[in-house]
C-alpha positions in Angstrom: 169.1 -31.6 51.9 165.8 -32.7 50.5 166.3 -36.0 51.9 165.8 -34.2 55.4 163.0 -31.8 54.0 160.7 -35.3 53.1 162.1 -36.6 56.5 160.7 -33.7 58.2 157.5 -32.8 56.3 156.0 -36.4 56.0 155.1 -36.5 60.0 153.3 -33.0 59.3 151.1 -34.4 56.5 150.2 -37.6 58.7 149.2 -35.5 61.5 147.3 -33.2 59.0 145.4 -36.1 57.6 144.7 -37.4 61.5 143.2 -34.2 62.2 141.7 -34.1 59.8 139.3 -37.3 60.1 138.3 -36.5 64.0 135.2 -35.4 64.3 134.4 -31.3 65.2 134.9 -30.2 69.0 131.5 -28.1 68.5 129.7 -31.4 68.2 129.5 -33.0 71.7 129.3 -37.1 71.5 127.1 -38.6 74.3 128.4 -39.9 77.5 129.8 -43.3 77.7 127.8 -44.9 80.7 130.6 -45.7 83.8 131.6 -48.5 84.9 129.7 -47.8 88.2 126.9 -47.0 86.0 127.1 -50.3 84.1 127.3 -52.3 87.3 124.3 -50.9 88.9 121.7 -51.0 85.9 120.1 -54.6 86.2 117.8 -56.1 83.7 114.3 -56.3 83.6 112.7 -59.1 85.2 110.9 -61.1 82.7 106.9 -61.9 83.0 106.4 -64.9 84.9 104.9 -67.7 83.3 102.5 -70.6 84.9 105.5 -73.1 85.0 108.2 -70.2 86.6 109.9 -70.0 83.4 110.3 -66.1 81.8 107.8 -65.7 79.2 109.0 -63.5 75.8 105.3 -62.5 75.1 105.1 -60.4 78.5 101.9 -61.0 81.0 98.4 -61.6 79.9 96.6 -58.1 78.9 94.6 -56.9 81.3 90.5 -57.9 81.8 88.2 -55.7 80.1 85.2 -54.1 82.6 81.9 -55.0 81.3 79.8 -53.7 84.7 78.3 -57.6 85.3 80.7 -58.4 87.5 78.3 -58.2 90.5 75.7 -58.6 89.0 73.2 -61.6 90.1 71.5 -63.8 88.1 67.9 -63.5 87.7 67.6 -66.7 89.0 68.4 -66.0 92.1 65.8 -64.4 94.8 65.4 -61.5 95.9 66.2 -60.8 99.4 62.5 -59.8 100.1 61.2 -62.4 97.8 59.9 -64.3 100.0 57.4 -63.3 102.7 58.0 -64.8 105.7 54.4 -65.0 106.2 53.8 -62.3 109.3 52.3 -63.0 112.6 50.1 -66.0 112.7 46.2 -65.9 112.9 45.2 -67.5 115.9 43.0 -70.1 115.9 39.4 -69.5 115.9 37.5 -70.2 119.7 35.7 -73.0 119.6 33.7 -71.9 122.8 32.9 -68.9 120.5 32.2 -70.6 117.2 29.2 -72.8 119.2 28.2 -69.7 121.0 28.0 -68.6 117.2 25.8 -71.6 116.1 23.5 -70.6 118.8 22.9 -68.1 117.9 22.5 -68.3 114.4 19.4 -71.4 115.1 18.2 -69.0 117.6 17.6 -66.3 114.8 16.5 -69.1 112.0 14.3 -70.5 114.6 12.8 -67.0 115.2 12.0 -66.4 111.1 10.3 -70.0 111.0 8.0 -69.2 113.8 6.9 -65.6 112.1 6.8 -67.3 108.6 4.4 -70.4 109.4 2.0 -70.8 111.6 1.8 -74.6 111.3 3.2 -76.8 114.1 4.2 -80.4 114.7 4.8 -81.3 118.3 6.2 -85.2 118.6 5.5 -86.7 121.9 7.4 -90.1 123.2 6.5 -92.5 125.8 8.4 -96.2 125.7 7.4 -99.8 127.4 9.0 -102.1 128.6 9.9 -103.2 132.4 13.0 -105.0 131.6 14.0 -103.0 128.4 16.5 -99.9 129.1 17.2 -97.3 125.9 21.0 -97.0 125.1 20.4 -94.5 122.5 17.9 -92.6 121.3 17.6 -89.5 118.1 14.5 -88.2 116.7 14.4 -86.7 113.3 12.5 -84.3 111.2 12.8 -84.4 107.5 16.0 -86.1 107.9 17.5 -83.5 110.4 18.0 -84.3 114.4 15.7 -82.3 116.9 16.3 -84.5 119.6 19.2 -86.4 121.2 17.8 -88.4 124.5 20.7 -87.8 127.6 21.7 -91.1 129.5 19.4 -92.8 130.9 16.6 -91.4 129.0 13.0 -92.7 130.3 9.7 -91.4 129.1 6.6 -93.9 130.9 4.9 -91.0 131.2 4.5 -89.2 127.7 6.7 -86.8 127.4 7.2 -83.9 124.6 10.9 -83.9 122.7 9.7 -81.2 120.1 7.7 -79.1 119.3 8.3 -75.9 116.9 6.6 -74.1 114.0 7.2 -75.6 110.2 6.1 -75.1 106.7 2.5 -76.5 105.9 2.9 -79.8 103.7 4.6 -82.8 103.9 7.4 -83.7 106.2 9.1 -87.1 107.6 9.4 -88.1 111.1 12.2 -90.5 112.1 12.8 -92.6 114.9 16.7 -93.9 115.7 16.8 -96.0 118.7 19.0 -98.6 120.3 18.1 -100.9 123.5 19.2 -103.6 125.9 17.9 -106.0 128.1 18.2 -105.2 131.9 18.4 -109.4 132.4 21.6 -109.1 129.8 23.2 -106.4 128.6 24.7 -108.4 125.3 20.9 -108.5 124.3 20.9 -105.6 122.5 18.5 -104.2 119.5 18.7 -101.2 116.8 15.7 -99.8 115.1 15.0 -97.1 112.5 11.9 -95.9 111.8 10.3 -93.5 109.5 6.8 -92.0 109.2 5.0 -89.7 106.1 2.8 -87.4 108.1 1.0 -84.5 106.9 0.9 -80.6 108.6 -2.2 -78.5 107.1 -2.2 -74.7 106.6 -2.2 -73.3 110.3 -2.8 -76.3 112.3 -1.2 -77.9 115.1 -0.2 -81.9 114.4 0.4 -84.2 117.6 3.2 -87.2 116.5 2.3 -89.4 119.3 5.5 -92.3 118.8 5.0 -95.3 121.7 8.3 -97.5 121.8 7.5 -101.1 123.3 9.8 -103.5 124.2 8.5 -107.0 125.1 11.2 -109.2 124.3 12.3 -112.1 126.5 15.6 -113.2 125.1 17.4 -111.9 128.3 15.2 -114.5 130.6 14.5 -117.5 128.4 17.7 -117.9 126.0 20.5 -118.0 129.0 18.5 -121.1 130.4 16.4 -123.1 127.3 18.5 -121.2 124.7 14.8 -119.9 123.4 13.7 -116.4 123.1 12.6 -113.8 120.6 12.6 -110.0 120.3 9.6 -108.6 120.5 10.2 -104.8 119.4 7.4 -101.9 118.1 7.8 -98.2 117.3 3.9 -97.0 116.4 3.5 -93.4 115.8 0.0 -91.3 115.8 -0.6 -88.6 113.8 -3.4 -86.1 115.6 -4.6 -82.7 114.6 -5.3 -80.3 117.4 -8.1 -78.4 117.2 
């Protein structure tokens, strides 16, 4: 009889024991993932790295802003930097500019004649049958007054100049360049220069002859024997 009492009462204590060691039903466990679950889920991709291999470290942290990013250098211009210079000036008349000159001796000439009442007057006359002037300048204290046209001729005397300057001393000059009518490869050049002068209200007459009696045109082509004979004379006459 006992032998079927321990038979009997040993599956009881095992089961006891069993129930014993589960855990609570209050207490909930947490839900096993499904297999559909588990077959869906896929792993993060890892970061790419420069070669295509996965990198552990994960991708490069992100750039910080520091507000230059457009910002130009200070070397570089300015779009209105440079001036493209505007509309250009137009060039200055040259018809206009002479008219200008004019009339700027026009007014000087004016102010000498009220300031001085001194005069010189320079009167030319050349000689010379066969002699022909190629050029021909008169000065006055080394400035031109008077630049002979082509074919300039003055048998007769005849007045270049004549205008109102300070009393005192001045310088007449005489530029002149000639050839013979019998040759025009005999050619001469003189300069001359004459000291005169002008008292205090007084008129002076510069009376300048050019003579030309040279023969090296007619004589040297046929003996090969000639000279230049050349003269510039000036007289110096107060009118009364």
């Amino acid at each position: 009889m006992r032998i079927r009492y321990a038979l009997f009462a040993a599956p009881l204590l095992l089961l006891s024991f069993v129930a014993l060691a589960q855990p609570k039903r209050g207490a909930k466990e947490p839900d096993a993932p499904s297999k559909t679950e588990k077959s869906d889920a896929k792993p993060e991709a890892a970061p790419s790295t420069g070669n295509g291999a996965a990198d552990d470290l994960g991708g490069p942290p992100a750039k910080a802003s520091t507000g230059t990013e457009n910002k130009l250098s200070p070397l570089n211009p300015e779009a209105n930097e440079f001036p493209d210079g505007g509309s250009q000036t137009p060039p200055v008349e040259y018809d206009k500019l002479l008219g200008d000159i004019a009339a700027l001796r026009s007014r000087v000439s004016a102010v000498t004649t009220t300031l001085f009442a001194s005069k010189v007057r320079v009167v030319v006359e050349t000689r010379g049958s066969d002699a022909r002037v190629a050029n021909f300048t008169v000065t006055l204290d080394d400035g031109v007054v008077f630049t002979a046209p082509d074919r300039f001729i003055a048998e007769d005397e005849r007045t270049v100049y004549e205008h109102a300057v300070a009393p005192g001393h001045h310088v007449v000059g005489i530029e002149i360049e000639r050839f013979d009518t019998r040759g025009a490869e005999y050619r001469t050049w003189q300069s001359s220069r004459f000291s005169i002068v002008i008292p205090e209200s007084k008129l002076v007459d510069a009376h300048v002859i050019i003579q030309d009696d040279s023969d090296m045109g007619k004589d040297f082509p046929s003996d090969q024997d000639g000279q230049y004979d050349l003269r510039v004379r000036l007289r110096a006459r107060v009118e009364k």
